[in-house]
BAKOL-464680 format. One record per residue (C-alpha): residue number from 1; x, y, z negated. Coordinates in steps of 0.5 Angstrom, whole numbers, plus 500, padded with zeros to 3 digits. Example, Ala and Ser with C-alpha at 12.3 -4.5 7.8 and 13.67 -1.06 7.14 Angstrom:
BEGIN
<atom num="1" east="525" north="491" up="484"/>
<atom num="2" east="527" north="498" up="486"/>
END
This chain:
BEGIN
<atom num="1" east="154" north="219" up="752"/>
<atom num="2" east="149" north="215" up="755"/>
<atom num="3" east="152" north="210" up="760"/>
<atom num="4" east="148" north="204" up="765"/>
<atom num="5" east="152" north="198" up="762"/>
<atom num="6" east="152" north="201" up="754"/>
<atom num="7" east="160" north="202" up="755"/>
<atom num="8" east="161" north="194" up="756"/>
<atom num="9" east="164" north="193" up="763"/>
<atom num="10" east="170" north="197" up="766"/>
<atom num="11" east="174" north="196" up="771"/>
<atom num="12" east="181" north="193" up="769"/>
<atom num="13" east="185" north="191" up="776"/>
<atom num="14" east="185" north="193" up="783"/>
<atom num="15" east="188" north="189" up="790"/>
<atom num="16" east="189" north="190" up="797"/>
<atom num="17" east="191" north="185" up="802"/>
<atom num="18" east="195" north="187" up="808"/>
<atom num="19" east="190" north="191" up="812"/>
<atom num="20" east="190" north="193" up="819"/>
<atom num="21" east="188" north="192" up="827"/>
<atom num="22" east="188" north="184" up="829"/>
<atom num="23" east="192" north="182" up="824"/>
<atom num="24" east="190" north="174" up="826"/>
<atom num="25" east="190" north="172" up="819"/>
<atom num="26" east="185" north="168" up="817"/>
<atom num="27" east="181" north="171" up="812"/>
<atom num="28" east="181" north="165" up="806"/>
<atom num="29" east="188" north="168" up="806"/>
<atom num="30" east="187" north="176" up="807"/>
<atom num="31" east="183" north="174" up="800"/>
<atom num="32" east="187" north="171" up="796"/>
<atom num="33" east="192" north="176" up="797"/>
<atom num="34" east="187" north="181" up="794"/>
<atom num="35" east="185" north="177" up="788"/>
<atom num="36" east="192" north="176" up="786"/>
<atom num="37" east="193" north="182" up="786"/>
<atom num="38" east="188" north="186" up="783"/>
<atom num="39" east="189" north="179" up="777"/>
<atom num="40" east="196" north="181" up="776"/>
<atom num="41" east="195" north="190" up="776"/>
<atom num="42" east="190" north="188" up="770"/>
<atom num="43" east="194" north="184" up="767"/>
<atom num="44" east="192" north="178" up="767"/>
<atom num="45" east="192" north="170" up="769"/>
<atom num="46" east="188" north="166" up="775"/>
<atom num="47" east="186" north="162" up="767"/>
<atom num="48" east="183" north="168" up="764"/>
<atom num="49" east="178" north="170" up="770"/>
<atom num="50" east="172" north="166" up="769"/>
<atom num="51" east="167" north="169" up="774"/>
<atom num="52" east="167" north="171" up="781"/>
<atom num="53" east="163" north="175" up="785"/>
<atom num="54" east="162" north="176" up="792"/>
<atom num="55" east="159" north="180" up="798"/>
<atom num="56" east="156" north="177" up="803"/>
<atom num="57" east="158" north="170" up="801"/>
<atom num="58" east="159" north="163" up="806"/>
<atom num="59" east="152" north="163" up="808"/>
<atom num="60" east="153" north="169" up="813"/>
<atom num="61" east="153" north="168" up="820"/>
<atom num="62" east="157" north="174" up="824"/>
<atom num="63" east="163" north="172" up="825"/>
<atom num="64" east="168" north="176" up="822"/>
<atom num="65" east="163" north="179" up="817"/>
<atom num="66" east="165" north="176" up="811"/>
<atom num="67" east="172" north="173" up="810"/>
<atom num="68" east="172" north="167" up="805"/>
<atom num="69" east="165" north="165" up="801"/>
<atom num="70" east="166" north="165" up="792"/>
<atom num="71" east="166" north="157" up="792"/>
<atom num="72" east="172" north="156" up="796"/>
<atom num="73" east="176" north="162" up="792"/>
<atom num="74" east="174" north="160" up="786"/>
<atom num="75" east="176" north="152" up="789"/>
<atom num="76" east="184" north="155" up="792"/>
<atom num="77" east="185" north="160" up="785"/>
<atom num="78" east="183" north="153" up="780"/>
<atom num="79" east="177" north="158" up="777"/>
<atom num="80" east="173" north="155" up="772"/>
<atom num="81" east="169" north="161" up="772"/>
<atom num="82" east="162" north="161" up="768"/>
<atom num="83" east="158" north="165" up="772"/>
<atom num="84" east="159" north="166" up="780"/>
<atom num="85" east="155" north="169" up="786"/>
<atom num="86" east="156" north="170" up="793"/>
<atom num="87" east="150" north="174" up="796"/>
<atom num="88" east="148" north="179" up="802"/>
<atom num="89" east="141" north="181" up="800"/>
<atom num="90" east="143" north="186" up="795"/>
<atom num="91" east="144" north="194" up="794"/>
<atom num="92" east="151" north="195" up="799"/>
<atom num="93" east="158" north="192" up="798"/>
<atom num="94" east="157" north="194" up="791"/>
<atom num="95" east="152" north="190" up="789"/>
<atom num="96" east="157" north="184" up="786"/>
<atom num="97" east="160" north="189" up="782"/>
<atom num="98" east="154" north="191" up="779"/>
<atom num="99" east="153" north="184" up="777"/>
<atom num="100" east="159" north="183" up="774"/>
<atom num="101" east="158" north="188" up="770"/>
<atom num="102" east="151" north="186" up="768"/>
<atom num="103" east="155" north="178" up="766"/>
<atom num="104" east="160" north="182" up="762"/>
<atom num="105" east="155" north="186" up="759"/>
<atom num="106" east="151" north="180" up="756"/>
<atom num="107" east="157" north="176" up="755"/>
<atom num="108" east="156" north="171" up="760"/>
<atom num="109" east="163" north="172" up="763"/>
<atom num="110" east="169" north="176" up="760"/>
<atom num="111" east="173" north="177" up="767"/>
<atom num="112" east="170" north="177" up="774"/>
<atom num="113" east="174" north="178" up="780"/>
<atom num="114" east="170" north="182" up="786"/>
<atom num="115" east="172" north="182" up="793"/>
<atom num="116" east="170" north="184" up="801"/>
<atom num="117" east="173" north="181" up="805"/>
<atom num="118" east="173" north="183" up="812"/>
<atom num="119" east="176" north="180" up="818"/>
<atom num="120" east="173" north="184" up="825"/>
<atom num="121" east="178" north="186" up="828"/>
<atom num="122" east="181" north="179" up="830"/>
<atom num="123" east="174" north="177" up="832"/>
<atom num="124" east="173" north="182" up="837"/>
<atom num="125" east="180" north="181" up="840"/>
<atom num="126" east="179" north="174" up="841"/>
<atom num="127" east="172" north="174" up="844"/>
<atom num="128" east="170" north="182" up="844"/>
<atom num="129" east="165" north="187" up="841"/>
<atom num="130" east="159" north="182" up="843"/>
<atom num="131" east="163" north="176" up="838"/>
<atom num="132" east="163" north="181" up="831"/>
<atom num="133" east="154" north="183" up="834"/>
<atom num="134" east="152" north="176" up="836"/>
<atom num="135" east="151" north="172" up="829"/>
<atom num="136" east="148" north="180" up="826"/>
<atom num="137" east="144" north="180" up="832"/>
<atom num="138" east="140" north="174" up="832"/>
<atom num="139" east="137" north="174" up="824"/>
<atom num="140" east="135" north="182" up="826"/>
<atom num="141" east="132" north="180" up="831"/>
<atom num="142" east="127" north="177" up="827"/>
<atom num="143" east="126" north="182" up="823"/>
<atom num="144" east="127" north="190" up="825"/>
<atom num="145" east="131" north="189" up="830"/>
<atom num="146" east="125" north="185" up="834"/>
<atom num="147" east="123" north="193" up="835"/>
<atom num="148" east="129" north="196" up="837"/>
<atom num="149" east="134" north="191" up="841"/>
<atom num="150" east="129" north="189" up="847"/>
<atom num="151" east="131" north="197" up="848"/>
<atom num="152" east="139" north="195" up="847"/>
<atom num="153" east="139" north="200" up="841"/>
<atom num="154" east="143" north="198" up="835"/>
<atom num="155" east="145" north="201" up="829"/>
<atom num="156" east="150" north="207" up="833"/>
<atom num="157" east="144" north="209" up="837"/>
<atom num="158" east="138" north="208" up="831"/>
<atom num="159" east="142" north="213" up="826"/>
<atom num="160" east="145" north="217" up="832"/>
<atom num="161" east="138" north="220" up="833"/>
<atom num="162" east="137" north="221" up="826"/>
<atom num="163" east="143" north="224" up="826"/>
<atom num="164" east="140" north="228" up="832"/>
<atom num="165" east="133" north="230" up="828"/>
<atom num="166" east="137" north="232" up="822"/>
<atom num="167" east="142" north="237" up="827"/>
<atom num="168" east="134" north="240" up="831"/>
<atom num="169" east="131" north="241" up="824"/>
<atom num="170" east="137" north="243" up="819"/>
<atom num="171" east="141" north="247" up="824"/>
<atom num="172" east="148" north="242" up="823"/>
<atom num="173" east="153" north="244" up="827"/>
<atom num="174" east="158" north="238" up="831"/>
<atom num="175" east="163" north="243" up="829"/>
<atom num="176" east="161" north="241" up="822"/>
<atom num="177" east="160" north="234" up="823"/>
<atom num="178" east="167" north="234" up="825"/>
<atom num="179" east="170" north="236" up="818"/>
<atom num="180" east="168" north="230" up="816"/>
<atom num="181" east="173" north="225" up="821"/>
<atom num="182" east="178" north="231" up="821"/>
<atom num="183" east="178" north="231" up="813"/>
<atom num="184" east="180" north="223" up="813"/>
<atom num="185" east="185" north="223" up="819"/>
<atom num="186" east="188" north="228" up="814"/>
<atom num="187" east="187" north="224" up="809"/>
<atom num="188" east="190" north="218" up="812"/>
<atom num="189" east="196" north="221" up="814"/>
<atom num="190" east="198" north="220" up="807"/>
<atom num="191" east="196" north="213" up="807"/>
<atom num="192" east="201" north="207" up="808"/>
<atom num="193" east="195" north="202" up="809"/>
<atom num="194" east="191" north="207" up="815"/>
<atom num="195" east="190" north="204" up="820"/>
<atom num="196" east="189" north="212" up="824"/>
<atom num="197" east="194" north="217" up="821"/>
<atom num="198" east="196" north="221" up="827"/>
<atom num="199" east="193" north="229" up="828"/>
<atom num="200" east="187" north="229" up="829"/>
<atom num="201" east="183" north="238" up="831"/>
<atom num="202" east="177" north="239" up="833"/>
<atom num="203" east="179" north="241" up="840"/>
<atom num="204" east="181" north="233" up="841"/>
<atom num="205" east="174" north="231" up="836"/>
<atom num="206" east="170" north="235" up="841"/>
<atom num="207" east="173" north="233" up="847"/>
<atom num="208" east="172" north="225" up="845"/>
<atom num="209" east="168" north="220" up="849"/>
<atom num="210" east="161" north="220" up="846"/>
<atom num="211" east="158" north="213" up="844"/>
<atom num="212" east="151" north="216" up="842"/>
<atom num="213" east="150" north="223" up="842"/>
<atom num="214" east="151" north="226" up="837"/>
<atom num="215" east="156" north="220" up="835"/>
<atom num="216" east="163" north="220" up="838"/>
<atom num="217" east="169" north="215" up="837"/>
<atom num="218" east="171" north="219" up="832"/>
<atom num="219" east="164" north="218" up="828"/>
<atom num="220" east="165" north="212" up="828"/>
<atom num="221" east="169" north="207" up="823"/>
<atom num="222" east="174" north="203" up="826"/>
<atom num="223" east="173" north="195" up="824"/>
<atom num="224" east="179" north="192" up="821"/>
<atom num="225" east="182" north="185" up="817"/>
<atom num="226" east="183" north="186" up="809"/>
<atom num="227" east="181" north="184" up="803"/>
<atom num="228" east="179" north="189" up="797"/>
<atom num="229" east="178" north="186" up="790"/>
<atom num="230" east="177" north="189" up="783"/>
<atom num="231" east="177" north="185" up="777"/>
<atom num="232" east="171" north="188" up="771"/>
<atom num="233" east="171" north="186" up="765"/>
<atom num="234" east="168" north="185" up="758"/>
<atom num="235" east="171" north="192" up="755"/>
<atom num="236" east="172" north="188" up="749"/>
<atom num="237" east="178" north="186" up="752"/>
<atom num="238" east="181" north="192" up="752"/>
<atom num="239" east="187" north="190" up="747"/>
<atom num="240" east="188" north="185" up="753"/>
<atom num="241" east="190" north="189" up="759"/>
<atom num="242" east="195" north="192" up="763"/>
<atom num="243" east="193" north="199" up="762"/>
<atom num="244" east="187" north="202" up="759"/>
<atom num="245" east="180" north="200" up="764"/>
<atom num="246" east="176" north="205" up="769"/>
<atom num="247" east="169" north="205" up="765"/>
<atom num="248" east="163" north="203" up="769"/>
<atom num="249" east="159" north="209" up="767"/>
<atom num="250" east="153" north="208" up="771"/>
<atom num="251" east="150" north="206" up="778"/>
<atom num="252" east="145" north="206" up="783"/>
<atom num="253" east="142" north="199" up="786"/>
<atom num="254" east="134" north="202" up="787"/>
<atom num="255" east="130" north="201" up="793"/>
<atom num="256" east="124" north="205" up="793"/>
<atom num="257" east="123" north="206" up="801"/>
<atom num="258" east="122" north="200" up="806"/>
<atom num="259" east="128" north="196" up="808"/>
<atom num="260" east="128" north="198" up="815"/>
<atom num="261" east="134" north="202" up="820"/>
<atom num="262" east="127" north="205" up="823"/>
<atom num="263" east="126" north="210" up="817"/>
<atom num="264" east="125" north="217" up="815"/>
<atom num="265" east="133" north="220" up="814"/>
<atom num="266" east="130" north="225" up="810"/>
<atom num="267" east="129" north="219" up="805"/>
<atom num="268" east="133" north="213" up="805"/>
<atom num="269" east="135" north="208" up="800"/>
<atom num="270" east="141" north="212" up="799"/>
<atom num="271" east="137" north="217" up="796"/>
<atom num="272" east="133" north="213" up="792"/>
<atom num="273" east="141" north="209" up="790"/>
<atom num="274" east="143" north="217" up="789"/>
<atom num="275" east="137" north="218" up="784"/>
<atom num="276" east="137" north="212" up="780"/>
<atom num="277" east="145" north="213" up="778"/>
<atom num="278" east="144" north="219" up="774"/>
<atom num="279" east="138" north="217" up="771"/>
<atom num="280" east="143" north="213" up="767"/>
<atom num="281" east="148" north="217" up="765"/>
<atom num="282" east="149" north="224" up="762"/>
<atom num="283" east="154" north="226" up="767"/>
<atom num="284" east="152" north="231" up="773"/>
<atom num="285" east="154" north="232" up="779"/>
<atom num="286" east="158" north="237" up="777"/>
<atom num="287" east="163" north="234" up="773"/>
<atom num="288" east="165" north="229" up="779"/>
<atom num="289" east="172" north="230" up="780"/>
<atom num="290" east="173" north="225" up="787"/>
<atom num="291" east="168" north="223" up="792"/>
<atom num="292" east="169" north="216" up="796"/>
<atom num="293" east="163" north="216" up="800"/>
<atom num="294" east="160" north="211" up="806"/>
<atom num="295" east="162" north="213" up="812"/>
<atom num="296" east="160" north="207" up="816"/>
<atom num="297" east="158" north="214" up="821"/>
<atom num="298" east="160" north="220" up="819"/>
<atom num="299" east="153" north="223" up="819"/>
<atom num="300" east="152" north="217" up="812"/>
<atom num="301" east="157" north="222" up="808"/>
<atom num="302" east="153" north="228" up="809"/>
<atom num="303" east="147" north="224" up="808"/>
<atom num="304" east="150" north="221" up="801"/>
<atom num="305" east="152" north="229" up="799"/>
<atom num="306" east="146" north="231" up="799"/>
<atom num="307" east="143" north="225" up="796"/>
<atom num="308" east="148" north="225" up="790"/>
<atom num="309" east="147" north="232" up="789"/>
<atom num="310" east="153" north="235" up="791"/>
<atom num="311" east="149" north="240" up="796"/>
<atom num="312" east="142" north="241" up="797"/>
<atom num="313" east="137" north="238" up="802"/>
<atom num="314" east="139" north="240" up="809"/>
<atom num="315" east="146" north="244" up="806"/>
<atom num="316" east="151" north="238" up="807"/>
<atom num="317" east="153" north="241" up="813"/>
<atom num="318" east="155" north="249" up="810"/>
<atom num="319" east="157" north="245" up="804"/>
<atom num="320" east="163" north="242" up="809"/>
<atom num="321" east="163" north="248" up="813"/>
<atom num="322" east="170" north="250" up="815"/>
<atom num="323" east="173" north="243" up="811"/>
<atom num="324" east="176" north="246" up="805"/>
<atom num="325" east="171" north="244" up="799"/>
<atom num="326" east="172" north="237" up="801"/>
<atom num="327" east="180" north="237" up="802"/>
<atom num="328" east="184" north="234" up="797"/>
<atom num="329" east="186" north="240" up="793"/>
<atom num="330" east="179" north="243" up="794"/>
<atom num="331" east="173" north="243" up="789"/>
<atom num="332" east="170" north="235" up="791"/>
<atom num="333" east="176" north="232" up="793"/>
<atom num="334" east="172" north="227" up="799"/>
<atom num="335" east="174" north="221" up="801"/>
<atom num="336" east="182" north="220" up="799"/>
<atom num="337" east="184" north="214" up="803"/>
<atom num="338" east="181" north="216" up="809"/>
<atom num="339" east="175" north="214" up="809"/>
<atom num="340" east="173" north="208" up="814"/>
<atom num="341" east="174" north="213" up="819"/>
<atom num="342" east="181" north="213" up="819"/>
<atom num="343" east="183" north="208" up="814"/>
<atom num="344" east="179" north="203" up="817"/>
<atom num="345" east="172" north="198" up="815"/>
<atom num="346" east="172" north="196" up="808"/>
<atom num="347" east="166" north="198" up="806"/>
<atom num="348" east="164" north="200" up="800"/>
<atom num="349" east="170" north="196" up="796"/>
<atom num="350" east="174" north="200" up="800"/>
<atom num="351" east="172" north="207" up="796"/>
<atom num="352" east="171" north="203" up="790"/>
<atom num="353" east="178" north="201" up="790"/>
<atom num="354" east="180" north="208" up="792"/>
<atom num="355" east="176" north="211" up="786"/>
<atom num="356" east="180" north="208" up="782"/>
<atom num="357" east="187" north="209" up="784"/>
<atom num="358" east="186" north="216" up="784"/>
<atom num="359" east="183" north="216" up="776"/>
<atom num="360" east="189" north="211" up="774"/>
<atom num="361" east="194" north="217" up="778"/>
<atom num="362" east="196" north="212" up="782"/>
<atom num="363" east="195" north="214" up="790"/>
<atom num="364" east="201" north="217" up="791"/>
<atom num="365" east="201" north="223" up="797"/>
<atom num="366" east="194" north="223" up="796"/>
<atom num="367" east="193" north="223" up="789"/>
<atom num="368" east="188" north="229" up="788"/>
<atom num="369" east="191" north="234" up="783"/>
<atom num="370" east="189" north="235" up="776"/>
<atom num="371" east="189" north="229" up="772"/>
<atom num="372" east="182" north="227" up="776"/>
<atom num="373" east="177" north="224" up="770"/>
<atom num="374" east="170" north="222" up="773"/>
<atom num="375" east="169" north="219" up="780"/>
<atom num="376" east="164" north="216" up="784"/>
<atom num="377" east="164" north="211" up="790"/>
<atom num="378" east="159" north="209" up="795"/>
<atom num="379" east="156" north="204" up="800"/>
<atom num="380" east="151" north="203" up="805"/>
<atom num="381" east="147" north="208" up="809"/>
<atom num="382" east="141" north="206" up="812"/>
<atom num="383" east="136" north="201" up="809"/>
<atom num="384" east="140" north="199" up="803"/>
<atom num="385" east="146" north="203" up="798"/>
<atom num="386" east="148" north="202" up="793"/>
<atom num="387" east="154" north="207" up="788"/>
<atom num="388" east="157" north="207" up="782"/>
<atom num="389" east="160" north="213" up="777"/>
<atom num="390" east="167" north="212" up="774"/>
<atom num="391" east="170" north="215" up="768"/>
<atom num="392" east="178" north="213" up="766"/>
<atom num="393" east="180" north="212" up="760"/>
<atom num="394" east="184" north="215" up="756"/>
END
């Protein structure tokens, strides 16, 4: 079976901090949680991890984006790690992992711990929305943004009228944009980590507040503190962990269309990081037991089953139609955890995280049925993505 990394790089742990709403931890702390705990489910020691990856890195400058950069986690576990990186400009959240699977697979590293750590909730409490916009704000004013602010119009508003083109040209219902947040409450409610686990119906969807038509509170996924880290390693090291690793199969980092929020909906990074995973490997969308896909705003996951293959263009909307097909006992299982929309904003490696879990048949209430063998997780959903496709190990 052909595979992007040659079969060299698995995932062999996972952790997760304490997630939540204002939990006013500092986020150095939030991440060493995480760390140690995705060391300790591989098996192993803070001694043997000899590299660390990180998005988007110390250099960041919104405030409550990133929660730690990789030299001082590397400082605080006493890492003597042989390859490090901490980068922002790269193919989404998954980027690090990505090239810790290139550092294992060429030997420069054996064990690296990836992390996102996340502490926007507790910004925005302190000082309010505007605290968690205002660093992001001035360095896209110097890019796209210098088109689109002076006209207030921020990520919410530039993809809620993609979204709206989407509805005028292929007929998307809201009633079918709603399966995708009722599906995550659902979700989510058999989730201990989530940060919304009430009911949610579409009569209460339908009558929330807009934020940006066709975007209400709903489309929206709700910032949170938490640290998700995962540990790649050579797999060559096999004998050496805990339980056999999920395999990196494949994964999709390219960027064809230009790098701006202002683009086409109907060809994006996401579909050029759709495209680019199965030119590297044999498997099919058909094979794909569990989908954990973006979902930044609703509208994005709709956007990534089309670029993945699941559907056809301009069908996401019948292919979620009625919420069964993408229930957890039903044929693509979609977003496990409940998605950033219910279980809160920890991007990519949050659905990396949930990836995994579920192909170790570990995820408990939610676990989807039937011994679940290849999954794929993604991130992003506007100018750059990035997605990875899991097998398990048997």
């Amino acid at each position: 079976m052909m595979s992007a990394f040659g079969g060299a790089a698995v995932i062999s742990g996972v952790g997760q901090s304490d997630c939540g709403r204002f939990l006013g931890r500092p986020g150095l702390e939030l991440t060493l949680d995480a760390c140690l705990a995705a060391i300790d489910d591989a098996g192993l020691l803070p001694e043997d991890v000899d590299g660390l990856a990180t998005y988007p890195g110390a250099d960041n400058t919104t405030p409550g984006f990133g929660g730690a950069g990789a030299v001082q986690v590397i400082d605080a576990l006493g890492l003597k790690v042989q390859w490090f990186l901490g980068a922002c400009e790269t193919s989404g959240q998954l980027g690090p992992v990505m090239a810790a699977c290139m550092a294992v697979a060429t030997g420069m590293a054996r064990h690296v711990v990836c992390f996102r750590t996340v502490c926007e909730s507790s910004c925005q409490r302190a000082e309010g929305r505007a605290a968690a916009l205002a660093g992001g704000a001035q360095r896209v004013a110097q890019h796209w943004g210098q088109w689109t602010m002076p006209f207030g119009a921020f990520p919410p508003n530039i993809f809620a009228m993609h979204a709206q083109r989407y509805m005028t040209v292929h007929g998307l219902r809201r009633e079918q944009l709603a399966q995708v947040a009722l599906n995550a409450r659902r979700n989510a409610a058999l989730n201990p980590k989530a940060v919304y686990r009430s009911p949610l119906d579409l009569v209460a969807y339908l009558g929330a507040r807009m934020i940006s038509t066709p975007f209400c509170l709903y489309d929206c996924d709700v910032p949170i503190d938490g640290s998700t880290a995962v540990v790649v390693s050579a797999a060559e090291t096999g004998a050496d962990l805990r339980r056999p690793p999920v395999m990196v199969e494949s994964a999709g980092a390219a960027l064809i269309s230009r790098y701006t929020f202002d683009q086409d909906v109907e060809r994006t990074a996401v579909h050029d990081a759709g495209e680019s995973l199965w030119r590297r490997t044999s498997l099919t969308p058909a094979d794909v037991d569990v989908a954990e896909l973006y979902d930044g705003f609703s509208f994005f996951t709709l956007v990534w089953l089309e670029a993945l293959g699941f559907c056809r263009p301009g069908e996401a909307g019948d292919f979620v139609d009625g919420g069964k097909r993408i229930a957890i006992d039903g044929e693509l299982p979609l977003n496990t955890q409940g998605g950033q929309l219910s279980g809160g904003r920890l991007h990519g490696m949050g659905m990396l995280h949930e990836a995994c879990e579920q192909l170790w048949h570990r995820a408990g209430e939610r676990q989807v049925p039937g011994a679940p063998q290849v999954a794929v997780a993604s991130a992003g959903g506007g100018p750059f993505a990035g997605c990875m496709l899991l097998t398990r190990e048997t």
